[in-house]
C-alpha positions, 0 to 999 in steps of 0.5 A: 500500500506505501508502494503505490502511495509513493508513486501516486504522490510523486506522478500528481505532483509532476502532473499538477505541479506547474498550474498547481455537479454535484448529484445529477445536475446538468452541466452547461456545455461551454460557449462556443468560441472563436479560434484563435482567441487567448482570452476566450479560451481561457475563459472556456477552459476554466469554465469547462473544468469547473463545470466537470470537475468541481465538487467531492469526489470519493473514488478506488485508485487501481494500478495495473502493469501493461499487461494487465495484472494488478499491481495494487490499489487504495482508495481516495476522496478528491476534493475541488473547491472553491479557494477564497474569492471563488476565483480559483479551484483548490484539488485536495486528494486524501489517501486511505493507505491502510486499516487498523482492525479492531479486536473487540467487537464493539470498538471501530477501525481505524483507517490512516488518511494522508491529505495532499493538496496537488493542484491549484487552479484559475482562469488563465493558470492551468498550464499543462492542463487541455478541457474539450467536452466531457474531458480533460488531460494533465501534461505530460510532464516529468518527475524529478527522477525522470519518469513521464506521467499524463492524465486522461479523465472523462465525465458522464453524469455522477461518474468521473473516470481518471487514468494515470500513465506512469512511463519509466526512462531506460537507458543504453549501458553506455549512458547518454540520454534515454533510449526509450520511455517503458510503461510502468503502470496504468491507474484507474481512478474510478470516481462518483460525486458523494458517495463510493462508486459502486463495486457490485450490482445485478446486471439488470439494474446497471442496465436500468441506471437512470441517466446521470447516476453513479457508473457500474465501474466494475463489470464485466468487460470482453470488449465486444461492446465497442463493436458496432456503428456509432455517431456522434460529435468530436471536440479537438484542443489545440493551441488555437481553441477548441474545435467542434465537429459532427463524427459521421456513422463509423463502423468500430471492428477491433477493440483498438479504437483511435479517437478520429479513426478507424479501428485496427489491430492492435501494433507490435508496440501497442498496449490494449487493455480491457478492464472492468466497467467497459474501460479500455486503454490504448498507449504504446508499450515504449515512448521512442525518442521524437516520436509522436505517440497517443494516450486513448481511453475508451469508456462505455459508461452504462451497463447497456452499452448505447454511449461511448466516451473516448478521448486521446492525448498526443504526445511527443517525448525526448527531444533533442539533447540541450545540455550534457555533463558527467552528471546529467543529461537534458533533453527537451521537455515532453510535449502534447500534440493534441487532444480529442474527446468524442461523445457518441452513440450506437446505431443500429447495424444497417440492413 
């Protein structure tokens, strides 16, 4: 439990550091918006990431290698308030790293709690931090002991989705710069507005969950799910504003599912996971030197399989070297080169 404190301190701290709906109520879409404008993406960024993400979020943190398996988990609450003034949204995460079982039948556990403020926010001061529709990505950025983090979150009524990637540099016996970023570990950060997200329930009532209410975060998930035709609409970040545009029917054929295109099979370098709650993620085994890469989550947030939320992050890892000595080596920074969200939804299968 310590093992994957530690990490999540120091990946949330790299991620947030530079910057650092309660119920069922509607959220406001975001005005629509000139490219190009600094002021009113500003303004559209910070009211997108209020309208989200504001509030008391309770939440179970899961931890898995690239292949899948469990590495360990721990539950948290995130709290996003308002700082004094209301001009600003403080993130406060508590971390339950462990209990204390009672040995009498009428005392209580007890449960360690470790509070940490990670991030900080206002409009105009959310570097590193891109809000399209229903999503939001964090970095990419760097730890202090080289590793690479990036955060991809989608929202749907009560329900927040968070997934954490951890890439660790691996260098050549003969030193020099990193040859290459492995993935180390994927979180889930499954979350509900108030309360705990539910852990299990009887299909017919995930199915027959009324819009708006906590997710069915861990059911089953083989991916067949994805397949199918879809519709919908597509909001693309980029540094000259947000973009909106209508997604036409797309046949999905593989569970590899690329936000703006067609689905295929799964690369030689590609990491695909299926994991409960109709979650996939997307992310190459190995960020290589000046390469593009992309960050994908898909998300089907109700038990019938009607919706689908899915977003990708771009981005491009080291760079060029920029200083070198006997004790270190400096490579450009990690940058983002893009992000899209889709909202869409199922069609029936043509005639």
């Amino acid at each position: 439990m310590a093992a994957i404190l530690a990490v999540l301190l120091c990946a949330c701290s790299a991620v947030r550091s530079a910057g650092m709906r309660t119920g069922a109520r509607v959220v406001p879409r975001a005005r629509p918006m000139a490219l190009g404008n600094a002021a009113e993406l500003e303004r559209s960024q910070w009211e997108l990431l209020l309208a989200h993400h504001e509030g008391f979020w309770k939440g179970v943190w899961e931890s898995v290698d690239a292949n899948g398996a469990p590495i360990d988990e721990l539950e948290a609450d995130s709290a996003w308030v308002r700082g004094k003034g209301g001009d600003t949204l403080i993130q406060v995460n508590t971390y339950f790293v462990g209990s204390v079982r009672a040995n009498c039948e009428v005392c209580q556990d007890s449960v360690q709690a470790r509070q940490l403020q990670v991030g900080s926010y206002a409009c105009g001061q959310m570097p590193g931090v891109r809000l399209a529709g229903r999503g939001v990505a964090f970095g990419p950025r760097v730890t202090k002991r080289g590793a690479l983090t990036a955060e991809v979150g989608l929202r749907d009524g009560a329900s927040r989705l968070r997934v954490l990637f951890a890439y660790e540099p691996r260098y050549a016996p003969s030193g020099g710069p990193p040859t290459s970023l492995a993935l180390g570990r994927v979180t889930l950060i499954r979350e509900a507005l108030d309360r705990p997200p539910l852990r299990e329930e009887p299909r017919e009532a995930s199915v027959a969950r009324p819009s708006g209410a906590a997710a069915d975060f861990w059911r089953e998930n083989d991916g067949t799910p994805l397949l199918g035709l879809w519709r919908g609409e597509r909001a693309v970040h980029s540094a000259d504003g947000v973009r909106h545009e209508t997604v036409s029917p797309m046949h999905l054929r593989a569970c590899r599912c690329a936000v703006g295109g067609a689905a295929g099979a799964e690369p030689a370098n590609g990491c695909v996971l299926q994991l409960p709650g109709g979650i996939t993620v997307e992310c190459p085994r190995d960020v290589l030197p000046a390469t593009p890469a992309e960050l994908r989550v898909s998300w089907l947030p109700d038990g019938a399989g009607a919706r689908l939320v899915r977003a990708a992050l771009g981005i491009t890892a080291l760079g060029r070297v920029v200083a070198e000595n006997e004790a270190e080596v400096v490579v450009t920074p990690p940058v983002c080169d893009g992000f899209a969200v889709e909202e869409l939804e199922r069609l029936p299968p043509a005639l």
